[in-house]
C-alpha positions as CSV (number, residue, x, y, z in Angstrom):
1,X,0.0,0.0,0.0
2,X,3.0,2.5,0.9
3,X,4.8,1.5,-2.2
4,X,1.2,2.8,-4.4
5,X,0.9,6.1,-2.5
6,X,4.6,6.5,-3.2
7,X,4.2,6.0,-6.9
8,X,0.8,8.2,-7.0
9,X,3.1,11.1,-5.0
10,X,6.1,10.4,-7.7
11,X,3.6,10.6,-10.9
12,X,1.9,13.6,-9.3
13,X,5.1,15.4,-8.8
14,X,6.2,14.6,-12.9
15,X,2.9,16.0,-14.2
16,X,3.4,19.2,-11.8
17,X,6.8,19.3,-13.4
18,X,5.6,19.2,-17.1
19,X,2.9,22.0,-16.4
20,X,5.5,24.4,-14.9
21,X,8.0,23.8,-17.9
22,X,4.9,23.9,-20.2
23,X,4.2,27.8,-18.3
24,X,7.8,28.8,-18.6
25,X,7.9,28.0,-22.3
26,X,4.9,29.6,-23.0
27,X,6.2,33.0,-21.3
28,X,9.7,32.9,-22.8
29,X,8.1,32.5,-26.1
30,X,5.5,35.6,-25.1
31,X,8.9,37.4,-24.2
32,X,10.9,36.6,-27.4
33,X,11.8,39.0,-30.2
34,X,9.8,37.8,-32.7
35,X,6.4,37.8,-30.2
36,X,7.3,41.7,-29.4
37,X,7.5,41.9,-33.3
38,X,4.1,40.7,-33.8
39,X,2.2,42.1,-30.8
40,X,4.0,45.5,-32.2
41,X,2.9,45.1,-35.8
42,X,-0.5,45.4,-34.5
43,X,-0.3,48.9,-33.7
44,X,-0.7,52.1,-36.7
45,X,2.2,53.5,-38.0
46,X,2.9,56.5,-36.5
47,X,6.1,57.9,-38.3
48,X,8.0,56.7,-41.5
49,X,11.1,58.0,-42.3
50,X,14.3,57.3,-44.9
51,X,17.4,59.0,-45.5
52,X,17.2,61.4,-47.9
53,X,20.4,61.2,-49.5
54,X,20.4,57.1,-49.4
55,X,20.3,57.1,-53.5
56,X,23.1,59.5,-53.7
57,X,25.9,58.0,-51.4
58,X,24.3,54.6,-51.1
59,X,24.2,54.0,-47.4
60,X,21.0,55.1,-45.6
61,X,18.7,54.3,-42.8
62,X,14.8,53.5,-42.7
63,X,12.9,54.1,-39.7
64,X,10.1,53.3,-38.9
65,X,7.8,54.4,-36.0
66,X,4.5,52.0,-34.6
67,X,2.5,52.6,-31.6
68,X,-1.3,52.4,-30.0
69,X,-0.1,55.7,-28.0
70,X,1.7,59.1,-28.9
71,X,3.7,58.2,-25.8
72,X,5.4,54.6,-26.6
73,X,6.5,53.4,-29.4
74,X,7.8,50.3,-31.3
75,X,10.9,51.7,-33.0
76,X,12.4,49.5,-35.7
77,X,15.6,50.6,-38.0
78,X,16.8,49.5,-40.9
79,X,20.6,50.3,-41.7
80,X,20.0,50.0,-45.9
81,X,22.8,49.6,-48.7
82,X,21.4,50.3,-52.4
83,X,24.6,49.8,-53.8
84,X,25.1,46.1,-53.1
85,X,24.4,44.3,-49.6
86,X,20.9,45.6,-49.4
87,X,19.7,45.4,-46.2
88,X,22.9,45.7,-43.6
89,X,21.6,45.6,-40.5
90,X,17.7,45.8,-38.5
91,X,16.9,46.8,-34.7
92,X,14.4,46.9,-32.7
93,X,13.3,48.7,-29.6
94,X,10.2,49.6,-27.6
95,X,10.9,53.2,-26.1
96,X,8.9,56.7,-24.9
97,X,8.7,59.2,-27.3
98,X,11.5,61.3,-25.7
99,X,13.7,58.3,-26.5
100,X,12.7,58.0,-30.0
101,X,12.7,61.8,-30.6
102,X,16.0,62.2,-29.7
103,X,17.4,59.1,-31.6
104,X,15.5,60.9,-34.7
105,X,17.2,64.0,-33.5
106,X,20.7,62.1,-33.7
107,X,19.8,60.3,-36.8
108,X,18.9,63.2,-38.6
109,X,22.1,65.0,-37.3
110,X,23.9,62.6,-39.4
111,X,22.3,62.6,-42.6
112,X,18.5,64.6,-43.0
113,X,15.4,62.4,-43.2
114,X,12.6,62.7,-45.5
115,X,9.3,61.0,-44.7
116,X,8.3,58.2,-46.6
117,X,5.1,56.3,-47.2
118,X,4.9,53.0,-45.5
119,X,4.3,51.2,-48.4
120,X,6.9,52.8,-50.3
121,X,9.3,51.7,-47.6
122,X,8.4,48.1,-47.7
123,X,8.9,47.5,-51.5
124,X,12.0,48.9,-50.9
125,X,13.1,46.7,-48.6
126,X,11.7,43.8,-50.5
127,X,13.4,44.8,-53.5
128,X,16.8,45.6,-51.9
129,X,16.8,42.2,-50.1
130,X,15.8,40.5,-53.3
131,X,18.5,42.1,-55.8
132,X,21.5,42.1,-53.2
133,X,20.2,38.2,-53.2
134,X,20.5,37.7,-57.2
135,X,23.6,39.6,-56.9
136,X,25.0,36.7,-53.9
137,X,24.7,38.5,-51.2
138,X,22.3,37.3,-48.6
139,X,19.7,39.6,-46.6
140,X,20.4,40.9,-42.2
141,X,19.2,36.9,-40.8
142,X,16.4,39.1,-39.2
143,X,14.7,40.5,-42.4
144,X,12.4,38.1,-43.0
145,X,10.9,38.5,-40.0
146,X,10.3,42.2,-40.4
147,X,8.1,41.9,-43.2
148,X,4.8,41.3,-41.2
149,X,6.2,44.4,-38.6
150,X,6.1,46.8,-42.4
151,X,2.5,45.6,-43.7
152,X,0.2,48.4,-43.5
């Protein structure tokens, strides 16, 4: 009888295990990149920018701005090369609007943005990843990802 109760205790405690890993995946997941990406993509666009210069000297930086509220926002940047790698490099950041004002501010310091339309910026991208491909060079690892993030 001791030995039963000692194997109902022993089963209990592996299925108590299982749910608790089962809840800590499920929150890592929640907490990933790619989750914030997609709970972010379903917010409006608030601001769309690109270099304005990026066709003259080749090197330029998208940026574009989502949020529910004026006060936080999803900031994601796209470090662009129409020359030949296409897309370089991609961040991402959730931040309040003083943060993302002044990295506009710095941004802009560097090279003066022009606003874009969203959709504009997204064919861009998808063209610049798809001719730096045919040319052999492959797109950021992360730029697939970031296509759901530009739909409008």
């Amino acid at each position: 009888m001791a030995t039963n109760m000692a194997l109902k205790r022993a089963r209990k405690a592996q299925r108590r295990k299982q749910v608790v890993a089962q809840k800590r995946r499920a929150e890592l997941s929640e907490a990933s990149l790619p989750a914030r990406v997609l709970r972010a993509a379903q917010s409006p666009i608030q601001h769309c920018f690109l270099t304005e210069s990026v066709f003259e000297i080749g090197m330029g930086t998208l940026v574009l701005a989502r949020g529910a509220t004026p006060n936080h926002i999803a900031l994601s940047s796209f470090l662009i090369d129409v020359f030949c790698v296409g897309i370089k490099d991609v961040m991402f950041k959730s931040v309040e609007r003083e943060v993302f004002e002044m990295y506009m501010d710095a941004t802009d310091a560097g090279s003066p943005m022009a606003p874009v339309d969203p959709s504009y910026a997204r064919k861009l991208l998808r063209d610049l990843a798809a001719w730096s491909q045919s040319i052999g060079f492959a797109p950021h690892r992360t730029s697939r990802r970031w296509s759901g993030y530009l739909a409008t």
